[in-house]
PDB file of N, CA, C and O in Angstrom:
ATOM      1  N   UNK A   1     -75.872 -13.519  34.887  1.00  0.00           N
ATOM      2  CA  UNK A   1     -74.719 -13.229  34.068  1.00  0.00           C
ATOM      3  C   UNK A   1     -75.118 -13.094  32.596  1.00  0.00           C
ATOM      4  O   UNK A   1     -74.794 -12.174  31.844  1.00  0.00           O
ATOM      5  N   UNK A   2     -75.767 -14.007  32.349  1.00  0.00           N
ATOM      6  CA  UNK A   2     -76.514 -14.048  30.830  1.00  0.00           C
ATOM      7  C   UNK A   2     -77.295 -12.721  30.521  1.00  0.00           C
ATOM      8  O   UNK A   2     -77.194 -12.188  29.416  1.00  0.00           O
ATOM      9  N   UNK A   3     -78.109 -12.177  31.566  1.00  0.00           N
ATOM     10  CA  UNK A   3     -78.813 -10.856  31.457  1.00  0.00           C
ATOM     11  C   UNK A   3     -77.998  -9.584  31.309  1.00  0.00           C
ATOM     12  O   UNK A   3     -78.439  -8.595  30.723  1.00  0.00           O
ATOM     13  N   UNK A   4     -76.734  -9.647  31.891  1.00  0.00           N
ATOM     14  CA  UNK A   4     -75.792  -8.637  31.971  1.00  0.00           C
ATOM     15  C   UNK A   4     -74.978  -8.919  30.205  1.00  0.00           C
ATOM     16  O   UNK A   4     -74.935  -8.011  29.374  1.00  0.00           O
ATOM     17  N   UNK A   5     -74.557  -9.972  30.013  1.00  0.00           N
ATOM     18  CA  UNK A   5     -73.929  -9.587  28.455  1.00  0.00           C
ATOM     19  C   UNK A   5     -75.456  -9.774  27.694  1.00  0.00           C
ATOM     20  O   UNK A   5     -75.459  -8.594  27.344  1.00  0.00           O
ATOM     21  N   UNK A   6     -76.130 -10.041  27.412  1.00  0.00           N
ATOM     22  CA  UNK A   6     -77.105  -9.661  26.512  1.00  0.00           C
ATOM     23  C   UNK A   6     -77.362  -8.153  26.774  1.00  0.00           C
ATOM     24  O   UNK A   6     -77.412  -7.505  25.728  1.00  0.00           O
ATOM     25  N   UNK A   7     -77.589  -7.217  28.254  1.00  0.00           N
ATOM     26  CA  UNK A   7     -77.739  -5.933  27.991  1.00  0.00           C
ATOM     27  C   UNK A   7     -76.389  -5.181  27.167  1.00  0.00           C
ATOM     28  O   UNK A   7     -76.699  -4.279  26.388  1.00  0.00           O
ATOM     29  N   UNK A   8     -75.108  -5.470  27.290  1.00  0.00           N
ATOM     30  CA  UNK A   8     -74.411  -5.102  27.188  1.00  0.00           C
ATOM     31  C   UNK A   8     -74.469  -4.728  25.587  1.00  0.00           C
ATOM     32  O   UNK A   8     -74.617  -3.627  25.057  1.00  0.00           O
ATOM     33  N   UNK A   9     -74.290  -6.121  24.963  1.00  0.00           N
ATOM     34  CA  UNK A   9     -74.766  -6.421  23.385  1.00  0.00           C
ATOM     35  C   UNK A   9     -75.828  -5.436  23.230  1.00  0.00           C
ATOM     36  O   UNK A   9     -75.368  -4.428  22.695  1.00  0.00           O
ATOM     37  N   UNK A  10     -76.833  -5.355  23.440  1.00  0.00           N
ATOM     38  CA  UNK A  10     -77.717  -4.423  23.245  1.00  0.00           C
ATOM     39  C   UNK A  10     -77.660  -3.146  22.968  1.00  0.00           C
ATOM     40  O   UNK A  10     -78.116  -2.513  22.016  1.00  0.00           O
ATOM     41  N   UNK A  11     -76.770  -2.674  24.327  1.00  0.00           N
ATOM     42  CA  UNK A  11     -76.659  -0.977  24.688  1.00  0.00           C
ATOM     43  C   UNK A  11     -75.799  -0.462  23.558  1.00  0.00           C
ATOM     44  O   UNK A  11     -75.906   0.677  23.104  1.00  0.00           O
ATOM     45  N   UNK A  12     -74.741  -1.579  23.031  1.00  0.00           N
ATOM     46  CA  UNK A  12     -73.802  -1.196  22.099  1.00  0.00           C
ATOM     47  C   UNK A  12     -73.885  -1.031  20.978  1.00  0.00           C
ATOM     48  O   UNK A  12     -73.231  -0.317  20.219  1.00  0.00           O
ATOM     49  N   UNK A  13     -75.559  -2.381  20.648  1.00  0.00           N
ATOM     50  CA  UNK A  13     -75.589  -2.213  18.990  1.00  0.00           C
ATOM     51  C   UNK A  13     -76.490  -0.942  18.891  1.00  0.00           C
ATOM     52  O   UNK A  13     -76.491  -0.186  17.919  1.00  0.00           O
ATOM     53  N   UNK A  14     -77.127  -0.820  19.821  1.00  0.00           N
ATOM     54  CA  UNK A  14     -78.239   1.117  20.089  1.00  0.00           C
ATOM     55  C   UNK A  14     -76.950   1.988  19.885  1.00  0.00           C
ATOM     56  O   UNK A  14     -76.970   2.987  19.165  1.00  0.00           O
ATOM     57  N   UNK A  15     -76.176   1.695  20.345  1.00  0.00           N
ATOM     58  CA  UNK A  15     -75.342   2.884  20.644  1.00  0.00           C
ATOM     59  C   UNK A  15     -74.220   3.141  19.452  1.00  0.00           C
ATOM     60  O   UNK A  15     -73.382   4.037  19.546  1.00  0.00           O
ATOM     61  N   UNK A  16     -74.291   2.422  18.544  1.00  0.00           N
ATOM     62  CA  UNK A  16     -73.307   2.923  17.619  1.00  0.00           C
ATOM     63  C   UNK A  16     -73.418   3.794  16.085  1.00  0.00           C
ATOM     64  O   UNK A  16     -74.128   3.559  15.108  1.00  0.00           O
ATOM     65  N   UNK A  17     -72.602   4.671  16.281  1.00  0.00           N
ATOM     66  CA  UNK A  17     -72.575   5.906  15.059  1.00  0.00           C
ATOM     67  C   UNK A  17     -73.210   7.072  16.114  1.00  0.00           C
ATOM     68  O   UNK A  17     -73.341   8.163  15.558  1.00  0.00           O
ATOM     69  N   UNK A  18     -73.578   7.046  17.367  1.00  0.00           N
ATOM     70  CA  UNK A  18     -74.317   7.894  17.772  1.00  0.00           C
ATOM     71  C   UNK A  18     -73.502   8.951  18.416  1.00  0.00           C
ATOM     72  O   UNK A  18     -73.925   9.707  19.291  1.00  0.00           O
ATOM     73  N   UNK A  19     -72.148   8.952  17.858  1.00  0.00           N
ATOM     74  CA  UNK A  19     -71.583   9.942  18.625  1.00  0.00           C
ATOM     75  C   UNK A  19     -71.311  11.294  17.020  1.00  0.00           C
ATOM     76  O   UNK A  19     -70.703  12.360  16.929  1.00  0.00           O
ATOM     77  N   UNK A  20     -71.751  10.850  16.499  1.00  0.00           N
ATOM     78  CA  UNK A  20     -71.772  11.866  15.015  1.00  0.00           C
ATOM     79  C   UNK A  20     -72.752  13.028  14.800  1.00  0.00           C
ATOM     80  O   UNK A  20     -73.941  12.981  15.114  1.00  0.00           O
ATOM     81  N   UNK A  21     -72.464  13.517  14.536  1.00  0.00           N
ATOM     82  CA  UNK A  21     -73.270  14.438  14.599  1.00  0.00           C
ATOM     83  C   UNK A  21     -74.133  14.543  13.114  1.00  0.00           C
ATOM     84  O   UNK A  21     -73.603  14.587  12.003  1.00  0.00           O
ATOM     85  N   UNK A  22     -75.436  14.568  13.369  1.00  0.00           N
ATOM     86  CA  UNK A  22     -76.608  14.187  12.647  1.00  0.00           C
ATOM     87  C   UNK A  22     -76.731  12.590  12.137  1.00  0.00           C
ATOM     88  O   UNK A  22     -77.085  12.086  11.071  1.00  0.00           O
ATOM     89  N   UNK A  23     -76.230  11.996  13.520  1.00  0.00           N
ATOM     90  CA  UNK A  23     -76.135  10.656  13.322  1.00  0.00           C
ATOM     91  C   UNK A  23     -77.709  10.089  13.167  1.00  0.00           C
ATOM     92  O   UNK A  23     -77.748   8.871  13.341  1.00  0.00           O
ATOM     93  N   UNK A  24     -78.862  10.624  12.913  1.00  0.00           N
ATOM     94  CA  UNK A  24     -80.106   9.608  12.269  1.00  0.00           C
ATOM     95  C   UNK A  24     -79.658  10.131  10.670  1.00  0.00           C
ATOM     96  O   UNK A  24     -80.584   9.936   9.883  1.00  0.00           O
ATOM     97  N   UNK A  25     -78.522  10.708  10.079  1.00  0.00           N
ATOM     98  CA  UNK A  25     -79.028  10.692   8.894  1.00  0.00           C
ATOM     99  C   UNK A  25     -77.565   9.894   7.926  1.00  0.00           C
ATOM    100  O   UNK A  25     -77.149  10.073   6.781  1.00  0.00           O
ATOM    101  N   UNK A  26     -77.150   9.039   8.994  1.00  0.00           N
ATOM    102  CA  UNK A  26     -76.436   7.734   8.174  1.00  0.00           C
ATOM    103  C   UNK A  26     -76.514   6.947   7.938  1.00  0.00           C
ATOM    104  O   UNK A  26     -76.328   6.274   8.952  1.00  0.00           O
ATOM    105  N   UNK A  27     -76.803   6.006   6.706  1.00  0.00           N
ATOM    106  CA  UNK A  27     -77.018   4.748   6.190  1.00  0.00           C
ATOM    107  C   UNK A  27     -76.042   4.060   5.931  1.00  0.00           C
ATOM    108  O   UNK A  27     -74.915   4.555   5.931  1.00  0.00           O
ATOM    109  N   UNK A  28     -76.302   2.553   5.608  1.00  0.00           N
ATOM    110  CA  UNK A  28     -75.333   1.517   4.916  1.00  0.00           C
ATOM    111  C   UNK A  28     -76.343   0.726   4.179  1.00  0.00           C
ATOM    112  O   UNK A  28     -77.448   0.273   4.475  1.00  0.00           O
ATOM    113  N   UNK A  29     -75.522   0.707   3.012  1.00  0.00           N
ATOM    114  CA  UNK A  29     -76.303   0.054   1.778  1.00  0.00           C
ATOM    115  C   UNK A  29     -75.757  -1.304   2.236  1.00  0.00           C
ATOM    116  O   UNK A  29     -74.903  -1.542   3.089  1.00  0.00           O
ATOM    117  N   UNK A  30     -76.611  -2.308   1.295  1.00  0.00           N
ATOM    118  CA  UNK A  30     -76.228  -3.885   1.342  1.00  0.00           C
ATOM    119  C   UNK A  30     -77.011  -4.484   0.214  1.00  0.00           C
ATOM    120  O   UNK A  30     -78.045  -3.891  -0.093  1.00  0.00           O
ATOM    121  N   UNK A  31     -76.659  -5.659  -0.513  1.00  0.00           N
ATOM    122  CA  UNK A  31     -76.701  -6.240  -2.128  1.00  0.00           C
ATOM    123  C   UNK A  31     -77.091  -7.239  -1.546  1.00  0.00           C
ATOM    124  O   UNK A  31     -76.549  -7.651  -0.521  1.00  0.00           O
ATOM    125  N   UNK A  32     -78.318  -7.919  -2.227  1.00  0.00           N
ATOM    126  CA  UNK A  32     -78.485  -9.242  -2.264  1.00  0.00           C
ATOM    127  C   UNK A  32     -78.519  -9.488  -3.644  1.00  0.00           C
ATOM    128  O   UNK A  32     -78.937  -8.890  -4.635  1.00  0.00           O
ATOM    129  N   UNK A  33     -77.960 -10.537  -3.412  1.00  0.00           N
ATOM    130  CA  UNK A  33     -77.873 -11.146  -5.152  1.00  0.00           C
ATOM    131  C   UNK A  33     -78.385 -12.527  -4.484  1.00  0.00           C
ATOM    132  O   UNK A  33     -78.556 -12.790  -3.293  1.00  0.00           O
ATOM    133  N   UNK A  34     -78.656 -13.658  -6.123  1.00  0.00           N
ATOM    134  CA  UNK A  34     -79.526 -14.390  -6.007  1.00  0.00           C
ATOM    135  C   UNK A  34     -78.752 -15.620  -6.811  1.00  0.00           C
ATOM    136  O   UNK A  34     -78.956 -15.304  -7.984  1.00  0.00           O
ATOM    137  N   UNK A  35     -78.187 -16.515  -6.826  1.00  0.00           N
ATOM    138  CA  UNK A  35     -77.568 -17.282  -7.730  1.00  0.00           C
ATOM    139  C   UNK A  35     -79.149 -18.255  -8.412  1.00  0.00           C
ATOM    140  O   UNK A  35     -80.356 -18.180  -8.181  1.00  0.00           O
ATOM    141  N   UNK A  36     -78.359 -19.034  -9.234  1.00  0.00           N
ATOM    142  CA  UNK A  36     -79.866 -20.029  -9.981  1.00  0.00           C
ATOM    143  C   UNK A  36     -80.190 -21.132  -8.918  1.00  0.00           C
ATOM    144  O   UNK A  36     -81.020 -21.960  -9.292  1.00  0.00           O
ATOM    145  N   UNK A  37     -79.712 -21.277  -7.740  1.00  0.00           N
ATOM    146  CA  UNK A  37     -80.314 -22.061  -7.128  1.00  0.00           C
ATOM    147  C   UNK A  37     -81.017 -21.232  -6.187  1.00  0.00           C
ATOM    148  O   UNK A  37     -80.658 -21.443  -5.029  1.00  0.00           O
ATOM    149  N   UNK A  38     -81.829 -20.430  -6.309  1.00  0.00           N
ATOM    150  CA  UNK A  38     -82.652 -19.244  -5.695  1.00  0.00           C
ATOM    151  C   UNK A  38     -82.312 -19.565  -4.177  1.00  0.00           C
ATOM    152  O   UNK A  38     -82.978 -20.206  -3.363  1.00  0.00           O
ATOM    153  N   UNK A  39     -80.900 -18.840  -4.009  1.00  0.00           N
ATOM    154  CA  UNK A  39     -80.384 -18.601  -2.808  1.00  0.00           C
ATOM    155  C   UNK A  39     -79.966 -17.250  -2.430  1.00  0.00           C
ATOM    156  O   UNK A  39     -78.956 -16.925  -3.054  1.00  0.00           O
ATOM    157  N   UNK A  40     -80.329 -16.480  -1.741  1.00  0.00           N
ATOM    158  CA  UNK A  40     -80.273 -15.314  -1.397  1.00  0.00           C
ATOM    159  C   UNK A  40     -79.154 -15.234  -0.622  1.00  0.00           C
ATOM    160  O   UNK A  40     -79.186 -15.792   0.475  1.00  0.00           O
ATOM    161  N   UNK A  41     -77.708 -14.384  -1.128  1.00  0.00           N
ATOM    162  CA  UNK A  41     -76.527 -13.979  -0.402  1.00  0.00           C
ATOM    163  C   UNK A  41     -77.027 -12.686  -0.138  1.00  0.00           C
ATOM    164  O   UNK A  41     -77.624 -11.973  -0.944  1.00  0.00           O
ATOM    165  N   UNK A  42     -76.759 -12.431   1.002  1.00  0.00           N
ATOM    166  CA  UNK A  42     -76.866 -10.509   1.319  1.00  0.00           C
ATOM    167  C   UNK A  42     -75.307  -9.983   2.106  1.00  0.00           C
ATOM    168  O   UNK A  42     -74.879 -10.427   3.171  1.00  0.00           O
ATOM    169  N   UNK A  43     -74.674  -8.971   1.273  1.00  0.00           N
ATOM    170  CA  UNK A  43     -73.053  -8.692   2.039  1.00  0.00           C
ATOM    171  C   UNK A  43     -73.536  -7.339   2.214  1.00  0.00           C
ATOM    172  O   UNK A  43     -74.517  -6.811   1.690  1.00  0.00           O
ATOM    173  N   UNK A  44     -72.717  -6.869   3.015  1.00  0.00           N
ATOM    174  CA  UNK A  44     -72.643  -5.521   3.262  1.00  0.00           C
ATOM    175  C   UNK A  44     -71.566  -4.611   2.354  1.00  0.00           C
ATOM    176  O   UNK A  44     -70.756  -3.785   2.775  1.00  0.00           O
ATOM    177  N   UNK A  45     -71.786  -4.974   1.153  1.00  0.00           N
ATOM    178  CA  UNK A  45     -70.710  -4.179   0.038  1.00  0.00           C
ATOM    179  C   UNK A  45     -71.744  -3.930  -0.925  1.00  0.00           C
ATOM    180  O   UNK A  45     -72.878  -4.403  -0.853  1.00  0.00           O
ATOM    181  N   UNK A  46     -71.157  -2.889  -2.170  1.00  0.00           N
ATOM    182  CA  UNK A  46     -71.880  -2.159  -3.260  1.00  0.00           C
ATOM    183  C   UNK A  46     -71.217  -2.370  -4.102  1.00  0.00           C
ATOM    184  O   UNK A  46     -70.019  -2.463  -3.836  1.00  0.00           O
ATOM    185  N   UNK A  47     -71.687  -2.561  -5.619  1.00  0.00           N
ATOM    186  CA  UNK A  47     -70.231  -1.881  -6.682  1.00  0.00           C
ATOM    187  C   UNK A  47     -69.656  -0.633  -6.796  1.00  0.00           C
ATOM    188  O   UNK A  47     -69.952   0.382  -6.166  1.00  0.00           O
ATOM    189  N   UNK A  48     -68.986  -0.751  -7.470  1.00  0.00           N
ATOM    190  CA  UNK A  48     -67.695   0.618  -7.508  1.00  0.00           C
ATOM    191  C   UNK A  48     -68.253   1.630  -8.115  1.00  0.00           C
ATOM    192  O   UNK A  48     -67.812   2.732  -7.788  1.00  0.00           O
ATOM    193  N   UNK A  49     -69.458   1.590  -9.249  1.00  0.00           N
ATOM    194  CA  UNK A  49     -70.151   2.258 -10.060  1.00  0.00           C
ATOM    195  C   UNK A  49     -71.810   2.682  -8.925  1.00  0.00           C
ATOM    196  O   UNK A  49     -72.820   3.163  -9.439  1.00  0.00           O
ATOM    197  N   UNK A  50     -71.730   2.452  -7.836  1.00  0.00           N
ATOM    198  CA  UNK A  50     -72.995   3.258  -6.881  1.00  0.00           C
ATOM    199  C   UNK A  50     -73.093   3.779  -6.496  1.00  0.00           C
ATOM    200  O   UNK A  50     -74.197   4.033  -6.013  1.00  0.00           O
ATOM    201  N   UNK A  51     -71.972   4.536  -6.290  1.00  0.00           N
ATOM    202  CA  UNK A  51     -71.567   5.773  -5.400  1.00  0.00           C
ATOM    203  C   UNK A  51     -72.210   7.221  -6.800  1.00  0.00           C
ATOM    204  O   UNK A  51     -73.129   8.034  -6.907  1.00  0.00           O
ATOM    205  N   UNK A  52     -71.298   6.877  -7.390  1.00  0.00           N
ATOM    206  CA  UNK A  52     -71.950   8.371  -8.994  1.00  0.00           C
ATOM    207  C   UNK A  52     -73.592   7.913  -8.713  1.00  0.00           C
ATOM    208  O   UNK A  52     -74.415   8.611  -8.120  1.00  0.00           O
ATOM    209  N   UNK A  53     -73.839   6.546  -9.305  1.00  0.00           N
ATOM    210  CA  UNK A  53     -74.977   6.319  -9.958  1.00  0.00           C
ATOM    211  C   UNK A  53     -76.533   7.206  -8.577  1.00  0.00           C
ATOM    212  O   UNK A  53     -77.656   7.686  -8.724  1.00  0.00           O
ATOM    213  N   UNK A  54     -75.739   6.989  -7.601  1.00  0.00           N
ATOM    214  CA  UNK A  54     -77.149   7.155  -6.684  1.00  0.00           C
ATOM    215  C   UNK A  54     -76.846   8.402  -6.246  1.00  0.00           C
ATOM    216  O   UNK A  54     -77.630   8.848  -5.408  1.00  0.00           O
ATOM    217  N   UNK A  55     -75.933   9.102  -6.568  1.00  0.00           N
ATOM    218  CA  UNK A  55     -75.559  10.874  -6.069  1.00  0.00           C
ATOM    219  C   UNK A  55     -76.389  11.254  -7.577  1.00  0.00           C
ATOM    220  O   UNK A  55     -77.148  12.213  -7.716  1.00  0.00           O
ATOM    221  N   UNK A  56     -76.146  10.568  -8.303  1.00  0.00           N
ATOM    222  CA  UNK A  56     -77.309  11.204  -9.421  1.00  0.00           C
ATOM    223  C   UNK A  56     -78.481  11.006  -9.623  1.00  0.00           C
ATOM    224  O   UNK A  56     -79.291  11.704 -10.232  1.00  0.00           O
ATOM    225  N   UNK A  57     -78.629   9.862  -9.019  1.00  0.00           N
ATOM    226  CA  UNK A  57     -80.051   9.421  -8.966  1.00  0.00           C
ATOM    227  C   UNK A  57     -80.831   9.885  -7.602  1.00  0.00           C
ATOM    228  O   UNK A  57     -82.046  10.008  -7.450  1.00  0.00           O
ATOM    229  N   UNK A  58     -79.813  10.100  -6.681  1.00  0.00           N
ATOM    230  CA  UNK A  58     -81.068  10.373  -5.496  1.00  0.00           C
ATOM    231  C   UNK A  58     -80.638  12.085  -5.114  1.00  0.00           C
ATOM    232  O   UNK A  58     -79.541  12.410  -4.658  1.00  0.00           O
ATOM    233  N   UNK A  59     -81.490  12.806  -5.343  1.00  0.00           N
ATOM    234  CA  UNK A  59     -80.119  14.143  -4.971  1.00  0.00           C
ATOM    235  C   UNK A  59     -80.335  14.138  -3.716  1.00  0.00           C
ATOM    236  O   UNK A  59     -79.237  14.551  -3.340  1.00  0.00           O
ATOM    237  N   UNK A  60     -81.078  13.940  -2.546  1.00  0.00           N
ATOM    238  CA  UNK A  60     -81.352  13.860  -1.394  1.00  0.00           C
ATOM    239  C   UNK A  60     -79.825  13.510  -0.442  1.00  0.00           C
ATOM    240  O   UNK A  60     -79.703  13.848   0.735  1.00  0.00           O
ATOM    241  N   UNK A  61     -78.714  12.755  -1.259  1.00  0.00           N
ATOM    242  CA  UNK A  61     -77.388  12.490  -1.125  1.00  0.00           C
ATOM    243  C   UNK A  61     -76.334  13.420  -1.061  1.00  0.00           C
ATOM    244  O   UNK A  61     -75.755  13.898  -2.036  1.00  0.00           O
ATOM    245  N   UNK A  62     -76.090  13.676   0.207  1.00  0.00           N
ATOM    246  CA  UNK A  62     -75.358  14.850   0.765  1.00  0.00           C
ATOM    247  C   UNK A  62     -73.208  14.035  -0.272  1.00  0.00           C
ATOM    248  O   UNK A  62     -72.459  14.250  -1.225  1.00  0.00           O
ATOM    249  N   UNK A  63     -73.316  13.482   0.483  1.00  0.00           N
ATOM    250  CA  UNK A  63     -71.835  12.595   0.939  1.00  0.00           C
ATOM    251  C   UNK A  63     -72.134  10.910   0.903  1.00  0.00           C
ATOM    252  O   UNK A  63     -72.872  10.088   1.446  1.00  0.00           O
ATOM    253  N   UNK A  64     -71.001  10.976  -0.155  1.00  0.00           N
ATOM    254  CA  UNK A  64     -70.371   9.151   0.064  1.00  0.00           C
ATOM    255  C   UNK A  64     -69.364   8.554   0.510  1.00  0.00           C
ATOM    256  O   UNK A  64     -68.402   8.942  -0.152  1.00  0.00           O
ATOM    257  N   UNK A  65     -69.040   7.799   1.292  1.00  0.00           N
ATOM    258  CA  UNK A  65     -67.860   7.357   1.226  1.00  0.00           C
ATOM    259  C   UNK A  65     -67.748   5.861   0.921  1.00  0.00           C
ATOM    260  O   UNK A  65     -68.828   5.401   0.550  1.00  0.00           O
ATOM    261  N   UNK A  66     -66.639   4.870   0.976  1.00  0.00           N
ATOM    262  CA  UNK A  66     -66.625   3.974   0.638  1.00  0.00           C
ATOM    263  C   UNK A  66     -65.456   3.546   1.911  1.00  0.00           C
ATOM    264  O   UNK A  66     -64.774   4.434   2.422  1.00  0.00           O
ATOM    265  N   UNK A  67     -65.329   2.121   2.332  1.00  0.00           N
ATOM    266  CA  UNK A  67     -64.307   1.729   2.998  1.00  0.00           C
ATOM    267  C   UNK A  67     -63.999   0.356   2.547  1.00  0.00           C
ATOM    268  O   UNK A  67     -64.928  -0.386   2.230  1.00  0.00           O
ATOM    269  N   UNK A  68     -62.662  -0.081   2.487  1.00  0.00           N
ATOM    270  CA  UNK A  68     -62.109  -0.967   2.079  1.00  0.00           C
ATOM    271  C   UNK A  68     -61.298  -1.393   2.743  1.00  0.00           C
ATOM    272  O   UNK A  68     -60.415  -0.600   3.069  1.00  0.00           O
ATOM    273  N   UNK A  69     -61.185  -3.087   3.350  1.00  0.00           N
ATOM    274  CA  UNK A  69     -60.282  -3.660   4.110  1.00  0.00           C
ATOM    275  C   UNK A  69     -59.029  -3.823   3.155  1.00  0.00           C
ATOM    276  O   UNK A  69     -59.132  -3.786   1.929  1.00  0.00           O
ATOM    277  N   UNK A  70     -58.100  -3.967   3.682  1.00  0.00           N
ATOM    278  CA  UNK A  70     -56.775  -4.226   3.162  1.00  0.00           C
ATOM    279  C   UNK A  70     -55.633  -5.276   3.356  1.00  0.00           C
ATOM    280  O   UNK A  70     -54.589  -5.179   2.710  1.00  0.00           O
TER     281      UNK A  70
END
């Protein structure tokens, strides 16, 4: 039973975004910041100012989007 949900978990985390088309050429950025007690937080968010900054900085950058819970 254990072998069956671990494949499952598996097949799904392989399998997602893959229904897009030119799905090897999507990323997700992620921030680690560092407070003074040299502790490393890592979230899966950006600032509001990275979206311009890296369409100008990287031109290789087709499209951005951003998503926000509500």
């Amino acid at each position: 039973m254990a072998f069956l949900g671990i494949s499952l978990y598996v097949i799904d985390e392989f399998s997602y975004d893959r229904f897009h088309k030119n799905c090897d050429r999507i990323y997700k950025t992620n921030i680690s910041m560092t407070d003074s007690d040299v502790q490393i937080n890592k979230c899966g968010s950006a600032p509001n100012k990275f979206a311009p900054t890296a369409t100008m900085e990287v031109p290789e950058i087709e499209k951005i989007t951003r998503f926000r819970k509500l």
